[in-house]
N, C-alpha and C positions, 0 to 999 in steps of 0.2 A: 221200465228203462232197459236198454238194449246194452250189453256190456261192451266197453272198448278192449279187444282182446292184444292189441298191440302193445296197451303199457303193461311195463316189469318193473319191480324193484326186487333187491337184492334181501332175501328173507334167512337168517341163522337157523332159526328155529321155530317148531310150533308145538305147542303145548295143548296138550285136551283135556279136557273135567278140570281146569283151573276154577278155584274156588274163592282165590284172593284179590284178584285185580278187576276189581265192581262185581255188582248183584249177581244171583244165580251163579250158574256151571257156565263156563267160556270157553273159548277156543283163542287162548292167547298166540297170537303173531309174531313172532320179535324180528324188526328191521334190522341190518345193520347199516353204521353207521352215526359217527356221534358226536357233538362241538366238546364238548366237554374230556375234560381227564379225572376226575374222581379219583383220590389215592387211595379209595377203599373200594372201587366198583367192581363187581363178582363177575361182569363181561366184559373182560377187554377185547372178547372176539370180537366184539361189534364197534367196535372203536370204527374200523374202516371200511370204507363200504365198498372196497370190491374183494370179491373170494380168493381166500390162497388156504394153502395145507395147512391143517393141526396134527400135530405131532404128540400122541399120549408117550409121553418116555416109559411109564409103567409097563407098558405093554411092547416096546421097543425090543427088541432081540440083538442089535447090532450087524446085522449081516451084510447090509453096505451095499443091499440092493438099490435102495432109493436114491443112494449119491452116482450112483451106474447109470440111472434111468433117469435123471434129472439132465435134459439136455438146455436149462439154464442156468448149471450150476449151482440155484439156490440154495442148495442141504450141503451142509458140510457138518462134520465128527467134531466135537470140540467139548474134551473130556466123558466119553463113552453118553453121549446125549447130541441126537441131531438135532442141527442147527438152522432154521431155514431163515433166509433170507426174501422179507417178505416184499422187497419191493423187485425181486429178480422174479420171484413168484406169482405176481399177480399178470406177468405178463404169460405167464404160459395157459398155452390154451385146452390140451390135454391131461392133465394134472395124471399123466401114465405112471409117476410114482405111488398113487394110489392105488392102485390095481394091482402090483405086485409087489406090495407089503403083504408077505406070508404072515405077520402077528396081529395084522388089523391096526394096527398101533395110528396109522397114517387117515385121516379124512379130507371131506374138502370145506372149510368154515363158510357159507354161504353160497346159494342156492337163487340166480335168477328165476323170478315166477311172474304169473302173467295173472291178472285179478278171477280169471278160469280156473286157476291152478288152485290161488287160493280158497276159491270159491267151494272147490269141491273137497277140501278138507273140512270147510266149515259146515257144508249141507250134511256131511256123514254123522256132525255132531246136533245136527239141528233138534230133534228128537227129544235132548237131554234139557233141553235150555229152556223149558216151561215159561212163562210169563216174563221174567226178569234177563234169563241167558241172555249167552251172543257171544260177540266176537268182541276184540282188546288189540288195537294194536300197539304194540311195544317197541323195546329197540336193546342198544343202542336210544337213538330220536327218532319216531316214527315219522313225526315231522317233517323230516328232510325229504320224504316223498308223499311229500301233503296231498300234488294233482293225482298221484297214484290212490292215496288213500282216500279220499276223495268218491274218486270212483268204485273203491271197492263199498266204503258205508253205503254210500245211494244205494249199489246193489244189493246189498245187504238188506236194507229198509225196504225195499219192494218186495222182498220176502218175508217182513215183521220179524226179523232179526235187529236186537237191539245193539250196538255198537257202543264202545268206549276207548279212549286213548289213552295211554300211561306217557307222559311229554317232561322234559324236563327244562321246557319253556325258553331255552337259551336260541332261541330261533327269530326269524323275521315277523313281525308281526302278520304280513298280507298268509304265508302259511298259517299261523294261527287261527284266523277265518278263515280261511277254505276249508279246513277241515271240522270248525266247531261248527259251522250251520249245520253238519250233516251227523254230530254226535250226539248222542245221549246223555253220557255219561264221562266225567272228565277226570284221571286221577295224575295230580301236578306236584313237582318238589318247591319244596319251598328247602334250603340247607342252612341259612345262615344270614341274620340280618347287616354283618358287614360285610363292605364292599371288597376291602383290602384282603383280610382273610377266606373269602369266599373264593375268590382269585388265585390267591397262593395255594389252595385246596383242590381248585378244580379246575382253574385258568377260564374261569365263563365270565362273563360281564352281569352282573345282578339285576345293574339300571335296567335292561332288554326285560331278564327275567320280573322282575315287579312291573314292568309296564304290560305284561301280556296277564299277567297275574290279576291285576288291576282289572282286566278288562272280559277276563272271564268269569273273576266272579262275581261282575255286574250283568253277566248275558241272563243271569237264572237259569242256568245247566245245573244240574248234579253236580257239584263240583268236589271232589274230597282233596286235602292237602296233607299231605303228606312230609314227614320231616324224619331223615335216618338219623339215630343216634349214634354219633362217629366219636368214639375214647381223642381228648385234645382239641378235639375242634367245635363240638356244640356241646356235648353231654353234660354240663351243667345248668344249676337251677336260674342263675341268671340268664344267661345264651337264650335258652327255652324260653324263660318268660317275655325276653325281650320281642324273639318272634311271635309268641302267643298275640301278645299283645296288637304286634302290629298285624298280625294277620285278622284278628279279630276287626280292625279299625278298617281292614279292606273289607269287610263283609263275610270270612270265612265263617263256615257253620260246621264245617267239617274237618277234624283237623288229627289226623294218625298221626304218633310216634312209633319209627322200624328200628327195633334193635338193632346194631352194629352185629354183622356176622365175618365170618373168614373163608366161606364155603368156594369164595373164587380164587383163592389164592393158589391153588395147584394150576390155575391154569397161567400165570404166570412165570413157573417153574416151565411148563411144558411149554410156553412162550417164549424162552430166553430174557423175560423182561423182569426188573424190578418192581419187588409189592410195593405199592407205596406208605402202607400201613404195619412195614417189617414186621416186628414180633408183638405189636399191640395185644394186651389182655382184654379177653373178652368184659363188657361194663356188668357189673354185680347188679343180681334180681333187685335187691332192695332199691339200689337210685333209678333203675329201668321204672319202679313201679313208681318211684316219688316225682320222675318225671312226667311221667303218664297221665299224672295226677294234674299238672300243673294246666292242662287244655279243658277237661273233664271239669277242673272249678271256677274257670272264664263264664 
């Protein structure tokens, strides 16, 4: 297959010797951009899917360069923490405030690439990936650049690199096929078997999400389903079993519980945004493991 070097999507991050997101060592991708709002999700960088400034305030000095050099006014002071203004900021083209942050404190959250781009991160890891590796792409929804991704698996597969998606299925169905014919390996959220509550937690529509759910795990992909345990909102033994259940009645065979963690919550601070999950306790090992329990005895 001859690569199309013209398509780009917008990439936050890439990760290498990832060992959690499907079989072998991976070279995880993560898109940005994402339908969903998660009040617990560790990347709200990728919420949007075109690039502007991140701001670490830890590393912030104050010296008032970046509000000097911002010739769209984005950054503004408000309480010894810079403030950027992300919709003033996506239009600027030079992001020349980054370049003359003496503390580093400043970057740029997303990164246009061309499927070459990615290509040759993932060949460097190629090596590592024995029989099972590859590539993952992630997000945000990796989804939302399905024809993108697309092209990248095929190429990927003409080199026996095995491919997988991490999706959280709140997308169009005709994306959903475009990219399962050409994956392996499928890891999908399942959060919450009501409608209403799902909604007021993430604002996604569930009907979409069960109907693509529905239909991949009748393709006979790999399919693992995945379910975060969120304090409030699912982490109990009924919630749980109610999905079990129905997940099981869809044909799932594969079914994780992900602890609730808080490891994204600084960057919400450094965001100016509110956490949506305030000062939640982390959930005690004992119900982690009795919930754990509750898929494992299906």
């Amino acid at each position: 297959k001859k690569m199309d070097k013209t398509m780009k999507a917008n990439v936050f991050n890439i990760q290498r010797n990832s060992i959690h997101d499907g079989p072998g060592i991976r070279t995880n991708v993560f898109f940005k951009g994402c339908p969903l709002r998660c009040r617990w999700c560790c990347n709200p960088e990728s919420w949007r899917t075109e690039s502007f400034v991140y701001s670490e305030n830890i590393k912030c000095i104050h010296c008032g360069k970046c509000v000097a050099a911002c010739k769209m006014q984005a950054i503004t002071t408000e309480n010894e923490k810079q403030v950027i203004n992300y919709e003033k900021c996506k239009e600027c083209t030079d992001k020349h405030c980054v370049q003359i942050c003496p503390s580093g404190a400043l970057s740029i959250m997303g990164k246009e690439m061309s499927v070459e781009d990615i290509w040759e991160e993932v060949k460097r890891d190629q090596i590592f990936y024995g029989k099972n590796g590859g590539i993952t792409a992630s997000g945000g929804e990796p989804l939302l650049h399905a024809k993108f991704i697309r092209e990248l698996f095929e190429y990927c597969h003409t080199h026996g690199i095995t491919t997988a998606i991490e999706t959280c299925l709140c997308v169009e169905k005709e994306k959903v096929h475009e990219v399962l014919e050409v994956t392996d390996y499928v890891l999908c959220d399942y959060k919450h078997w009501d409608k209403e509550k799902f909604y007021q937690w993430t604002g996604g529509n569930l009907d979409i999400i069960e109907e693509n759910l529905a239909d991949i795990l009748s393709s006979k992909k790999d399919v693992v389903v995945r379910t975060p345990l969120i304090p409030g909102f699912n982490a109990d033994r009924e919630t749980i079993q109610k999905m079990c259940r129905k997940l099981k009645d869809l044909g799932a065979e594969k079914i994780e519980l992900l602890p609730y963690h808080r490891l994204g919550k600084i960057k919400y601070e450094n965001m100016n945004m509110p956490y949506g999950m305030k000062d939640d306790k982390l959930l005690p090992e004992e119900l982690i493991r009795e919930l754990k329990s509750i898929p494992e005895s299906m």
